[in-house]
C-alpha positions in Angstrom: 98.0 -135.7 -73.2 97.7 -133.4 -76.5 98.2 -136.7 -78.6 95.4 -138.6 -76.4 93.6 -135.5 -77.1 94.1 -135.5 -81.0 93.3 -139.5 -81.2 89.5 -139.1 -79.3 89.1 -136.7 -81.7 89.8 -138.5 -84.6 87.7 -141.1 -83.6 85.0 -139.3 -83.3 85.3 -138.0 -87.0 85.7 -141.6 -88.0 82.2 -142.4 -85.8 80.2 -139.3 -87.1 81.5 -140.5 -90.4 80.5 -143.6 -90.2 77.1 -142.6 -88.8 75.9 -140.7 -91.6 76.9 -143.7 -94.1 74.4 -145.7 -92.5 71.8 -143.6 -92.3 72.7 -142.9 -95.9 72.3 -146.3 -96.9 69.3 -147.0 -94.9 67.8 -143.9 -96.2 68.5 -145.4 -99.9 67.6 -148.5 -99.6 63.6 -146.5 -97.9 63.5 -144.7 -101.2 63.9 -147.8 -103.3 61.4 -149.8 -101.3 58.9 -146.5 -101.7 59.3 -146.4 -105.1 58.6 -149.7 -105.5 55.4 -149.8 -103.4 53.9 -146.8 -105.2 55.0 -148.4 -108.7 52.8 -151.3 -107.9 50.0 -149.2 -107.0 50.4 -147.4 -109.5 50.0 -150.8 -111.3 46.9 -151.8 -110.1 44.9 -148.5 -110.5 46.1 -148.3 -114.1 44.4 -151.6 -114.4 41.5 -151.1 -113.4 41.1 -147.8 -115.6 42.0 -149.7 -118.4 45.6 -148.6 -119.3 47.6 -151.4 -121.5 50.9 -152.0 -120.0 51.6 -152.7 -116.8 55.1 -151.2 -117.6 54.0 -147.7 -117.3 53.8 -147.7 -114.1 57.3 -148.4 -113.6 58.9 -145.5 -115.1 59.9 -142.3 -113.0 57.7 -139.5 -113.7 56.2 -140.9 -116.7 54.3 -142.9 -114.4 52.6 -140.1 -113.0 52.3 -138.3 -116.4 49.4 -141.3 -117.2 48.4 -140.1 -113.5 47.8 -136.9 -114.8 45.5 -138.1 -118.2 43.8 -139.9 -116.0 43.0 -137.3 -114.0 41.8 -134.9 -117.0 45.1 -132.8 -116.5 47.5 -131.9 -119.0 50.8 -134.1 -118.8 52.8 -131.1 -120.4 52.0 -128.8 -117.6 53.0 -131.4 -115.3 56.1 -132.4 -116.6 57.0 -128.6 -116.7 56.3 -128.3 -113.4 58.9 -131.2 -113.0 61.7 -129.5 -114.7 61.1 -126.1 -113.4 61.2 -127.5 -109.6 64.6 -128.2 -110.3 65.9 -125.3 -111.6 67.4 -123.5 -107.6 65.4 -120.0 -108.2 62.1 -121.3 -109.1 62.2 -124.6 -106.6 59.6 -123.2 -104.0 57.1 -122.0 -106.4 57.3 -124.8 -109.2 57.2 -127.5 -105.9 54.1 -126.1 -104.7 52.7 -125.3 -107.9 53.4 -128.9 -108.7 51.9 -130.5 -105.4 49.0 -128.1 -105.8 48.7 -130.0 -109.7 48.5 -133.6 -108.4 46.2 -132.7 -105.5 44.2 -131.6 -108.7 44.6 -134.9 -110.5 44.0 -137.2 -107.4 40.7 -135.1 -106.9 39.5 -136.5 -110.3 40.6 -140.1 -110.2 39.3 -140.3 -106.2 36.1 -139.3 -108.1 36.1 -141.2 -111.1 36.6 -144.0 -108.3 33.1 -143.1 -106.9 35.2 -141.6 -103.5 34.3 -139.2 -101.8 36.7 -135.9 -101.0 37.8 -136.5 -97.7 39.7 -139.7 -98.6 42.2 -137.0 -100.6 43.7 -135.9 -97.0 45.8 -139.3 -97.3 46.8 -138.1 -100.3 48.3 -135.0 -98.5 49.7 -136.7 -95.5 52.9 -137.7 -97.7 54.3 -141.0 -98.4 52.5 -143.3 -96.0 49.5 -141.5 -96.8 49.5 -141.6 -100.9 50.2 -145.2 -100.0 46.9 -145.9 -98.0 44.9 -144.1 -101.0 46.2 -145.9 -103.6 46.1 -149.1 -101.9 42.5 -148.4 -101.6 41.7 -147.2 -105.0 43.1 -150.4 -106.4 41.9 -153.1 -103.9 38.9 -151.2 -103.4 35.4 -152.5 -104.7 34.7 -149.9 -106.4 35.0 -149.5 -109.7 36.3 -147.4 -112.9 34.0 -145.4 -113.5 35.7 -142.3 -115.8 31.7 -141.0 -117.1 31.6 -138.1 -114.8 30.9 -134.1 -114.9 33.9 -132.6 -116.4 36.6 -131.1 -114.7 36.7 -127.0 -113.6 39.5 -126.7 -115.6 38.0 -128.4 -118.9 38.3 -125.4 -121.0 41.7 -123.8 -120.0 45.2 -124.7 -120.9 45.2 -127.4 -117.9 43.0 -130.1 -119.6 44.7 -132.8 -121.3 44.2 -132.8 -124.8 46.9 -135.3 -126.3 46.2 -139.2 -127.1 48.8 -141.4 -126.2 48.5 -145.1 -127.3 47.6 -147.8 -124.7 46.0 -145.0 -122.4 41.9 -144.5 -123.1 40.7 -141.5 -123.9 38.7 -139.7 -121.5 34.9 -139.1 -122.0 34.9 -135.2 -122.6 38.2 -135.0 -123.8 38.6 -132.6 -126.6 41.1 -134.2 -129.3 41.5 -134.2 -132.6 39.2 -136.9 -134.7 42.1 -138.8 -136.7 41.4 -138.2 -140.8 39.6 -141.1 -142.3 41.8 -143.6 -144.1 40.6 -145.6 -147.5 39.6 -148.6 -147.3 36.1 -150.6 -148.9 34.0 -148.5 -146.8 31.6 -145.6 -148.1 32.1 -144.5 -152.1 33.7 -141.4 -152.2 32.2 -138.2 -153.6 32.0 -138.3 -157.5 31.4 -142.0 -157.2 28.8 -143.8 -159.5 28.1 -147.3 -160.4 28.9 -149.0 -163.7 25.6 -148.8 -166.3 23.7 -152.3 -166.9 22.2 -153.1 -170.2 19.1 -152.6 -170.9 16.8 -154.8 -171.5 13.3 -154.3 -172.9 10.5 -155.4 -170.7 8.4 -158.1 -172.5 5.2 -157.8 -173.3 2.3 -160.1 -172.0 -0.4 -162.2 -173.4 -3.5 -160.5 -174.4 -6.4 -161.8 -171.9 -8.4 -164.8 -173.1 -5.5 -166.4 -175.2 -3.2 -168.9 -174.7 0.8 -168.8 -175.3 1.9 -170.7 -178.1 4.0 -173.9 -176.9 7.6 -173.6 -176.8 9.4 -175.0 -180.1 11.1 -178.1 -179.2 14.5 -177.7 -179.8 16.7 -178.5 -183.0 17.4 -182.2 -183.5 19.9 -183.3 -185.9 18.9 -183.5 -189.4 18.3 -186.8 -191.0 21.0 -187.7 -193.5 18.9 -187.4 -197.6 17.5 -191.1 -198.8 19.7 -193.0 -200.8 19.1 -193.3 -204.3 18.3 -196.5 -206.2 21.1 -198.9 -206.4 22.2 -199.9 -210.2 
């Protein structure tokens, strides 16, 4: 009886065991399949606010860095946020600091969208949620439209200020005008034209008389007459 005892309870290790692997795998193979639904999103509304490369979207975190220029937010703060939500003492606050920030970010793309505000309570429901709002943003009729009132936060450390290639700069944001490069364009300062000669201005005809013909031009000259012949 104690060995019957010790074998059902063996087995039930071996089931509980085996019933957390599954639900492990089936909850790995959810996250891929989310990640690759909001990558493709993702996709779609870079698209259609003009960013080059469809790759972007497709990179963890970065993809939501671009989310965040978009958006008129800094990508820096965002990607602090990142780290510091992993770090075990400042998890709660950076995680809600950091949900707070994207809440921020999806305000100003659901309005550069021409949406109104309560479409962002998708965007708070979770994963199913962000999915619906995306999916409308980029299948939407509406269009890009990033010409709006600047953001509350325009003039703090939170807007974005940096210029990354293949993204468009945002109307209002306040970057640095690259230094101008040579090229045949305006002189530069100091610059002046090479002299012409001068040339006197010719003086015409008194009134009442008549310019004297042109000389015909220079023949050749006749060879001298021979002399008499002896």
């Amino acid at each position: 009886m104690i060995h019957l005892a010790y074998y059902d309870y063996g087995a039930g290790d071996a089931a509980s065991a085996a019933a957390f692997l599954i639900l492990g795998l089936f909850g790995f193979l959810f996250a891929i399949v989310a990640y690759v639904i909001s990558a493709f999103l993702l996709s779609k509304v870079f698209e259609k606010a003009g960013v080059q490369g469809k790759w972007r979207a497709w990179v963890p975190i970065y993809n939501y860095l671009v989310l965040a220029k978009l958006g008129d937010f800094s990508p820096w703060v965002i990607l602090g946020l990142v780290v510091a939500s992993a770090i075990p003492v400042l998890q709660y606050l950076a995680g809600l600091a950091l949900f707070v920030a994207l809440i921020m970010v999806a305000y100003r793309v659901n309005a550069k969208f021409g949406r109104d505000w309560p479409i962002l309570l998708l965007f708070i429901l979770g994963p199913l949620g962000q999915w619906i709002w995306l999916g409308i943003l980029a299948f939407g009729s509406n269009p890009w439209n990033p010409n709006i009132q600047p953001s509350p936060w325009a003039n703090s450390f939170l807007a974005d200020k940096t210029v990354w290639n293949g993204i468009p700069v945002q109307p209002g944001q306040q970057v640095q005008a690259p230094p101008a490069t040579g090229g045949y364009g305006a002189p530069a300062a100091g610059y002046a034209p090479p002299a012409q000669p001068y040339s006197p201005p010719q003086t015409p005809p008194a009134a009442g008389t008549t310019p004297p013909p042109p000389a015909p031009p220079a023949g050749p000259t006749p060879p001298p007459p021979a002399g008499p012949q002896s």
